[in-house]
N, C-alpha and C positions, 0 to 999 in steps of 0.2 A: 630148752625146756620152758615149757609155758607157768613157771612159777608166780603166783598170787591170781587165780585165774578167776576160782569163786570167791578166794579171802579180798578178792579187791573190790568184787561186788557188793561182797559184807560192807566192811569201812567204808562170686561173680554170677555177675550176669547169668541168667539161662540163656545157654546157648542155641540157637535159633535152628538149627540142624537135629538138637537131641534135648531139647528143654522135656522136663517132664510133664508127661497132661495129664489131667483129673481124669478116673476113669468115671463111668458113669453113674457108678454107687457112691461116689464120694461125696461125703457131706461139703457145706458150705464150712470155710474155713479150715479145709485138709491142711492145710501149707503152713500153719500156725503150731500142727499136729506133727510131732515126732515120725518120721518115717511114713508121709500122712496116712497116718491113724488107720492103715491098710495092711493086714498079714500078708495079705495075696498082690501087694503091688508090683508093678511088671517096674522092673526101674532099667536107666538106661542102659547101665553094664550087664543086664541080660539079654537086652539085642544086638549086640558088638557081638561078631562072628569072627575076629579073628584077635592075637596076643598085640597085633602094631594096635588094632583100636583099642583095646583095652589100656596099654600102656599109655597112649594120648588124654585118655579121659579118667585115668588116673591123676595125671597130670593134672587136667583140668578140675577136679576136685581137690586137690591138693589147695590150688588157689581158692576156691569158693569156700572150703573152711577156712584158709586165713584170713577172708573176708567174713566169716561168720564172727569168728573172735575178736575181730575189730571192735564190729556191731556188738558182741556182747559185754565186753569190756566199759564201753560207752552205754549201757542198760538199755541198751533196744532191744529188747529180745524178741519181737515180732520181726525185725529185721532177720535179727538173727539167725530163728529157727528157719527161716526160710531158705539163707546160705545152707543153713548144715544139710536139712534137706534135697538142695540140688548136689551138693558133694557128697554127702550117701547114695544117692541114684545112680553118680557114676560111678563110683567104686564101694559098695558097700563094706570094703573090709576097712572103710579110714577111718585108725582108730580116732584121728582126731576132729572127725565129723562128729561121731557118738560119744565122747567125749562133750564135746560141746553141746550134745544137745540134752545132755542130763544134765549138765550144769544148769541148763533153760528151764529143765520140768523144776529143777532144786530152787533155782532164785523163785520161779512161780509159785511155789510154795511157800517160800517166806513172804514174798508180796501179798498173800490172804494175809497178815495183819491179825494173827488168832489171838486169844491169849493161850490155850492150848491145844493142842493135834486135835484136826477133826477128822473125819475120812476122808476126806477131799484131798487136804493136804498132807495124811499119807498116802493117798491115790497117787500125787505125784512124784512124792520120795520115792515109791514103789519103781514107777518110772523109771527115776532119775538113775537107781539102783542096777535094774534090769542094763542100761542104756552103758551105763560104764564100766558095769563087769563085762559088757561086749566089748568094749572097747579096753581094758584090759586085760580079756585073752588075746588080743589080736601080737601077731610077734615083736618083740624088745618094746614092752610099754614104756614109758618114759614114766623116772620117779614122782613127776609131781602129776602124773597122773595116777598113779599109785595110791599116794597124800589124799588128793580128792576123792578117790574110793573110798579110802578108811576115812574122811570125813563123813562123807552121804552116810556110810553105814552105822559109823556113830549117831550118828543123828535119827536115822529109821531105828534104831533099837530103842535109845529112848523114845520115839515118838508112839511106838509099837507095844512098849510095859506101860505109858499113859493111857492108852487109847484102849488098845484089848487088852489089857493085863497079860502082856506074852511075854514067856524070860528073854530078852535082850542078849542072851551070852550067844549066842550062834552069830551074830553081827558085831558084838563087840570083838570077839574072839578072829575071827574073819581080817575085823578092823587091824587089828595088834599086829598080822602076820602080812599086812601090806605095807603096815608102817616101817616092821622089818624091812622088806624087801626097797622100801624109797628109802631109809636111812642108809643100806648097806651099798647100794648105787648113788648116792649124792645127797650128803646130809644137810640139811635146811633146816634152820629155825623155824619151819610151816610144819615139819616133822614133829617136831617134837612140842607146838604149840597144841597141833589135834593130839598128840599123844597121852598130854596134860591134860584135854576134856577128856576124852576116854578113861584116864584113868580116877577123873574124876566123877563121871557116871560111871564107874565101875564100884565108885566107894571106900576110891584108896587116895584120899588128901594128900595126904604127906609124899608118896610116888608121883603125884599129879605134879604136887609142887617140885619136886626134884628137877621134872622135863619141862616145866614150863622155867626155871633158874637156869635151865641149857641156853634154851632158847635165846631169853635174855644175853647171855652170855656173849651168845654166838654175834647178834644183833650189835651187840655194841663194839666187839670186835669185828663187824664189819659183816655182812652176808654175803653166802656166792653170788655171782652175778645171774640175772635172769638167763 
């Protein structure tokens, strides 16, 4: 499990055979661009004609997002997005492509430096959101991709009652029943740290404090391994 993946940001190759090209609408800097920045992109695992190719460049995605996460971990995110990228084109269902590439619209968002949400940087929470609830349907999500969900969504709620005045409870709420689902699959002190913000942009201190006293708890008694 890829636990501490955005909280740590807080605190391959194109292959020459099937490399993805810019179609000819494509702006400068697509590759920068989530899924570049194309509804209608032809990507490679739609020219693969048979299941042996598919399963090869499965494969081969597999690797390119663990090179993404590398890269993200170490705050390259222009590296980055451009793994996750190649490892979506060949298998678009890797959760852990789209995964990591909303983690990339999330950190670019914190990197505007606001003092509060402007549209821009909920432009990209919006993103960030879309990008991991896909990668969240995708089958047996892993908990701490879970965690990360109900993070982003914490976070678009509030940025979302600042910004438009819109009630937050559809995203807090949302929030609360992934964090279910990551604590009842493998419980982390990252659970129950966002559990504590949530329940403190929810307006409830003293619950806040409760899950964040877990937390602690768990910490000092050691946490599971990554």
């Amino acid at each position: 499990m890829i636990w501490n993946c955005a909280i740590a940001l807080i605190g391959v190759v194109a292959l020459g055979c099937g490399a993805a090209r810019p179609a000819t609408t494509l702006q400068a800097g697509y590759e920068s661009v989530p899924k570049y920045g194309d509804p209608g992109y032809q990507t490679i695992s739609s020219k693969l004609a048979s299941d042996e190719a598919r399963a090869k460049f499965a494969g081969h995605s597999r690797h390119a997002a663990g090179r993404g996460w590398e890269f993200l971990l170490k705050g390259d995110l222009e590296t980055a997005i451009r793994r996750f990228n190649q490892s979506w084109s060949m298998d678009p269902t890797n959760a852990s492509a789209l995964w990591g590439m909303a983690i990339v619209q999330y950190e670019r968002s914190r990197q505007l430096n606001d003092t509060r949400p402007t549209p821009r940087s909920l432009e990209l929470v919006n993103q960030a959101v879309a990008l991991i609830e896909e990668a969240a349907a995708q089958p047996s999500p892993e908990a701490s991709l879970l965690n990360d969900n109900a993070m982003i969504l914490t976070t678009r709620g509030a940025m979302r009652q600042t910004l438009e005045s819109q009630e937050p409870s559809a995203d807090y709420d949302r929030a609360e029943t992934l964090l279910r689902r990551a604590e009842a699959m493998a419980a982390h002190p990252l659970v129950y740290e966002n559990w504590a913000t949530l329940e403190a942009r929810r307006g409830h201190p003293d619950v806040a404090k409760g899950y964040a006293e877990r937390a602690r708890q768990m910490r000092r008694n050691g946490p599971p391994t990554r």
